[in-house]
N, C-alpha and C positions, 0 to 999 in steps of 0.2 A: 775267478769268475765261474759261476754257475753251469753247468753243460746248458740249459734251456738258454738263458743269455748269452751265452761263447754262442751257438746255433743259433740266432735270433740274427746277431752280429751277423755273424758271417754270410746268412743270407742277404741280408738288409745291406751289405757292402758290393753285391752284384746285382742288385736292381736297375741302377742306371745301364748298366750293359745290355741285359737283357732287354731293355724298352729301344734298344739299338737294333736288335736282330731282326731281319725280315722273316716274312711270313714263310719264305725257303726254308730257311734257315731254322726254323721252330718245327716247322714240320718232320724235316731231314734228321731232327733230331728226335722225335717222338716215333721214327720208323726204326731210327738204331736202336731205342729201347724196347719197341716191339719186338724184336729180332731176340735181343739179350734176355728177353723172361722166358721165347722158347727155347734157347738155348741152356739156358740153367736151368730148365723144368725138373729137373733131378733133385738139384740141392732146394728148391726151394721146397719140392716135398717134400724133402728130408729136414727139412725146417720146420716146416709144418706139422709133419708126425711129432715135434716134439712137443707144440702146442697142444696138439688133439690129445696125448696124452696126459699131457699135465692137466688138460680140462679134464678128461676121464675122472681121474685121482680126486678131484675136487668137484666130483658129482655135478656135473655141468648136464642140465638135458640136452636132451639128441637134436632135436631144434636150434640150439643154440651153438652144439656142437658143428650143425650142418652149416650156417654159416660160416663158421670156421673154416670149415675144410678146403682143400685143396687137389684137385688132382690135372693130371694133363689136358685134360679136356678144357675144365675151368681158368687155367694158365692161359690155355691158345686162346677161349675167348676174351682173356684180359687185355692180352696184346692185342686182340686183335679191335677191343674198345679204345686203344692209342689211336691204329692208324683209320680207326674210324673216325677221331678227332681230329688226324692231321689232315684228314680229307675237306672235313667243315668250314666254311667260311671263315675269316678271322674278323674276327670284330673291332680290334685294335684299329684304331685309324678310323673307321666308320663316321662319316659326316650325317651327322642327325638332323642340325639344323643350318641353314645360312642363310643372312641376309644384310639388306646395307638401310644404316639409319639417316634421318632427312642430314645429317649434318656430315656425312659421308664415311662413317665410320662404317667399315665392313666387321660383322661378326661369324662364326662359325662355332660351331659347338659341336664336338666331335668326340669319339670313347678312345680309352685310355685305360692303362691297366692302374689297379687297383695300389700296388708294391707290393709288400708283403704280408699275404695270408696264412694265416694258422687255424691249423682246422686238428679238433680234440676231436676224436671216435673212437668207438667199441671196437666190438670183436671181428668183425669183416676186412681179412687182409687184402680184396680187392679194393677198398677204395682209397689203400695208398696210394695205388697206379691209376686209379680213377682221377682221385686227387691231386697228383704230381700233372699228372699230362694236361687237365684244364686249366691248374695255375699257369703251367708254364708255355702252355697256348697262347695265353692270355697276356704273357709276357710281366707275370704275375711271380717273385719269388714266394713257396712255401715252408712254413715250417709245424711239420707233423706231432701229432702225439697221439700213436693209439692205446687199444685198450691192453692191458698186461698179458688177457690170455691171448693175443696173438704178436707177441713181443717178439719170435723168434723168426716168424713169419715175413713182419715189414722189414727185421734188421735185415735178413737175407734178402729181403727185394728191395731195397736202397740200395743195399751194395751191388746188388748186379746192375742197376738203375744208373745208382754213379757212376761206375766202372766205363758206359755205355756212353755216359756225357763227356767223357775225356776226349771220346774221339770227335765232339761235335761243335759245333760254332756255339753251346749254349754252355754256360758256366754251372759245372756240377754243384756249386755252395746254393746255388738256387733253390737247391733240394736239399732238405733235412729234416731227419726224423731225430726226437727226442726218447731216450731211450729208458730215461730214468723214469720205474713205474709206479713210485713213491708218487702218493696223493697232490704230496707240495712241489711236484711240475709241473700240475695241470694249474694250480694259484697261483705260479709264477707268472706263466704263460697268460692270465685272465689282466695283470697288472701289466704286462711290458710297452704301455706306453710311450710313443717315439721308437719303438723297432716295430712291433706290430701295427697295420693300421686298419684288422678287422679279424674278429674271429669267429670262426663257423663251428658248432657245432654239432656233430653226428652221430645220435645214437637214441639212449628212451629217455623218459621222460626225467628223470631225477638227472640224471646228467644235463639236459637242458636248464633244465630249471637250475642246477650251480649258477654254470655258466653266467643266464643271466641276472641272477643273483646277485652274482661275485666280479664280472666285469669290468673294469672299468677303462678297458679296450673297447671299441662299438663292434656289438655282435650283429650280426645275420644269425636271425632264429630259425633255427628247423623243426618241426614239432614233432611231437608223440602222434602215432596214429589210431587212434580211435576210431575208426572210420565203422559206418553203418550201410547197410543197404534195406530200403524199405519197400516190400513188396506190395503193392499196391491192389487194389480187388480185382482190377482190369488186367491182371499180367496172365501173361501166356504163361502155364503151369512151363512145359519144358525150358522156356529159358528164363524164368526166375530161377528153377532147380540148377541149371549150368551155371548161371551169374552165380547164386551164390555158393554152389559148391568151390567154384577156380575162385570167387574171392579169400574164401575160407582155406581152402586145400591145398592151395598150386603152389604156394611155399608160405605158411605159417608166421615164421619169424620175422616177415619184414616189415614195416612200418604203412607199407598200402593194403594190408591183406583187412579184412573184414574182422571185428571183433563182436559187434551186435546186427541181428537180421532184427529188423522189424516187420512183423507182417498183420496186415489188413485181418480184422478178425475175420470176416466173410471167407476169405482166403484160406484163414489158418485153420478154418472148419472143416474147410474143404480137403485142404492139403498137405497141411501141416505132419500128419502121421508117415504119411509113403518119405517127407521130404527127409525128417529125422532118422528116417531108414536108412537114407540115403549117408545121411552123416554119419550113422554107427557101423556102417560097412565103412567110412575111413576114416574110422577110430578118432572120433573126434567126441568128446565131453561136452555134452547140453545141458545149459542151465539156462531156467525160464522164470518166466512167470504163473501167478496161479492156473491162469486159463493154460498156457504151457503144457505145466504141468499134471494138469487133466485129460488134455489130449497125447501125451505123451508122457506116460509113467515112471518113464526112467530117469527123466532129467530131474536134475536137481536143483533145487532152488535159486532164483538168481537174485541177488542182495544188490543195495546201493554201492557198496562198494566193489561189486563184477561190472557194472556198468559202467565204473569209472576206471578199469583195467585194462592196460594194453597187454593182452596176454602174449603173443608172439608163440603161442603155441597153439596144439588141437584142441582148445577148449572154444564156444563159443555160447554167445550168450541168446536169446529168442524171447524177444518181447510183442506181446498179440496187442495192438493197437486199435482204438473203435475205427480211426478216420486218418486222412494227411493231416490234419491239424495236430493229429497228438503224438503222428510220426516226427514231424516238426518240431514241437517242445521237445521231445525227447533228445533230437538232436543238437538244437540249442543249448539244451542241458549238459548233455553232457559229450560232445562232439569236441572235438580237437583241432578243428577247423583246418583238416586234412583232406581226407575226399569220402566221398558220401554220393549214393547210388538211391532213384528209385527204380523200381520196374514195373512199367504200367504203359497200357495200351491208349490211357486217358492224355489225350495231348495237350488239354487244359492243368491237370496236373504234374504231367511232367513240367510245363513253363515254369509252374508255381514254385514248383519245388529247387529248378534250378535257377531262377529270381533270387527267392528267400532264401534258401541257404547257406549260410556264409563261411565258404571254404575256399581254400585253395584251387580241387576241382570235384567241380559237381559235376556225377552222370547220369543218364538217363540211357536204360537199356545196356550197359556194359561195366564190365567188373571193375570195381576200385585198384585192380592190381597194373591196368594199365598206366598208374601215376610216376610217371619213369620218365628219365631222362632220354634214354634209348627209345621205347617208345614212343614218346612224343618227337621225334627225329631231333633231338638235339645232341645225339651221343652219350659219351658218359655225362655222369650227372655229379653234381658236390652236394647234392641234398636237396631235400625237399622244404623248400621258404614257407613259413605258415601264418610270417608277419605281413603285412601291408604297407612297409617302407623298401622301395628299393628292389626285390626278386619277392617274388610269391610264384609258391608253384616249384616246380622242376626245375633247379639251378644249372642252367646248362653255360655256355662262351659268353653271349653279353650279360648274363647275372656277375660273373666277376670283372667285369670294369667299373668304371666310374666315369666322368664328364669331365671337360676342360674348353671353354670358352678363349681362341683365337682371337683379339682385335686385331685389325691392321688399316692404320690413318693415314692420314697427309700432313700432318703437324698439329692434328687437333687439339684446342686446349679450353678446357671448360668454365664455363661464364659464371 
């Protein structure tokens, strides 16, 4: 048998257990494993130095490297994203709907965990512990497969993870990471039909696109982030300049940061020079358009295919727009139906804009970087839903359930 199937199994064998344990009982165990990441804070850097270097080796940029990394700081906040989950409501049990019909049948409709999730991602060895602690909240077995350059990373954080569940009411097979980082894991994992009953995945855009591709497991989509911010002629010069630098600047690499400003030509008449200054004091690569380009000489051209680029680095792209109508096509076009900002003091436009545009979340006055699980108070998060079945948005505790309809009669039997 296959390691992904042997692992698939042996999760799938302690699901009924799991859906047994109280909400005590899931928590109690999501504190022990808080505990056991700062305790091994040691080994698992030294797990991680060995990733960081083998990305070195293989010319990995520093952006992509910084998601990788690891240090104590970023451990205690990992743990400390557990017991902020153990804290959260539990959503398992939650009676959504109830009622009684004329012929005295009582119904109830109530959440229930999903079974078993498999969740494919990159390079960010936090959200195995992201990952393990909301399935297993959720009373949810998972079963892991990340990306190869953080292979040494999750192995040593399962094993301290497992080690952890030994001591607890919650059954360590729950949890499994797949460690084989040959391509034909992730295909195995996309078929396993009857062990899997959903799979998520985490990371850019070609890796989603396999996924659902290649399926034929039901996926939860999480999308690429293309995301924009359109400055509008009405915006206050200072916090257009904030919004878009923290969307842009505040960490690069992830999937809500900013990839194209759009700004109001009137605006970019105005402001456009001092703003680009802005951006070359933090070393960020501008590419524009022509009008761009004439007010700012150094940027470099921005082609159809920059626009359709989720760079995840300090490159961004600056398109001078006549009006919101043509900030709107643009986004339409080529948007990713992520999250998408305008900035404008027009309150007829701001409606317009967060009406029409059809994303996951639309802002108005604040940065696209806010599209987090965390901060939308949901804790960690499994990803960002870009589809319109089921979770959209910030996957937080009730995106990984599902529903189960209760009857209970008097001997009803139907005419």
């Amino acid at each position: 048998m296959s390691e992904v199937r042997e692992k698939a199994s042996k999760a799938k064998s302690v699901v009924t257990k799991l859906n047994q344990l109280t909400t005590e009982q899931k928590n109690a165990a999501l504190r022990v494993m808080a505990d056991a990441l700062i305790a091994a804070s040691d080994a698992i850097i030294t797990a991680n130095a060995e990733d960081l270097n083998r990305g070195r080796e293989q010319g990995t940029p520093e952006s992509m490297l910084d998601r990788l990394a690891l240090n104590k700081e970023r451990i205690a906040g990992i743990a400390e994203g557990l017991r902020q989950i153990a804290e959260l409501p539990d959503p398992v049990g939650e009676v959504l709907e109830t009622f009684t019909r004329p012929n005295g049948l009582h119904i109830e409709k109530l959440r229930v965990p999903i079974g078993l999730i498999g969740i494919i991602y990159e390079a960010r060895p936090n959200v195995t512990v992201d990952a393990a602690g909301l399935c297993l909240k959720t009373g949810n077995a998972v079963l892991l497969r990340g990306g190869s350059s953080a292979l040494s990373s999750n192995r040593k954080i399962v094993e301290v993870l497992h080690q952890a569940l030994t001591t607890t009411a919650m059954p360590a097979d729950a949890l499994q990471l797949v460690e084989d980082a040959d391509r034909a894991s992730v295909d195995e994992m996309l078929k396993l039909n009857g062990l899997l009953d959903v799979i998520i995945p985490r990371g850019g855009a070609s890796l989603i696109r396999t996924v659902v591709a290649n399926a034929t497991v039901p996926v939860i989509e999480t999308g690429a982030g293309i995301c924009h911010t359109y400055v509008d002629d009405s915006a206050d010069e200072d916090m257009a300049t904030d919004i878009a630098l923290n969307a842009k600047v505040q960490r690069p690499s992830v999937c809500n940061s900013m990839e194209t400003l759009l700004l109001h030509a009137n605006y970019a008449e105005k402001h456009l020079a001092s703003l680009a200054e802005r951006f070359r004091e933090a070393n960020v690569v501008l590419k524009g358009c022509e009008t761009v380009r004439r007010l700012v000489p150094t940027a470099l051209e921005a082609t159809e295919e920059d626009y359709a680029t989720e760079y995840n680095d300090y490159i961004l792209n600056i398109r001078v727009v006549k009006n919101l109508d043509e900030a709107l096509q643009h986004i339409a076009h080529y948007g990713t139906k992520h999250s998408e900002c305008i900035v404008t003091r027009d309150t007829a436009h701001a409606e317009r804009f967060m009406h029409e545009v059809d994303a996951a979340a639309v802002y108005h006055n604040a940065s696209t970087r806010f599209t987090d699980g965390f901060e939308f108070g949901y804790g960690a998060e499994i990803g960002i839903s870009t589809q319109k079945l089921h979770a959209r948005g910030p996957m937080g505790l009730p995106a990984l359930t599902s529903s189960k309809y209760r009857i209970t009669g008097s001997g009803q039997i139907r005419q």
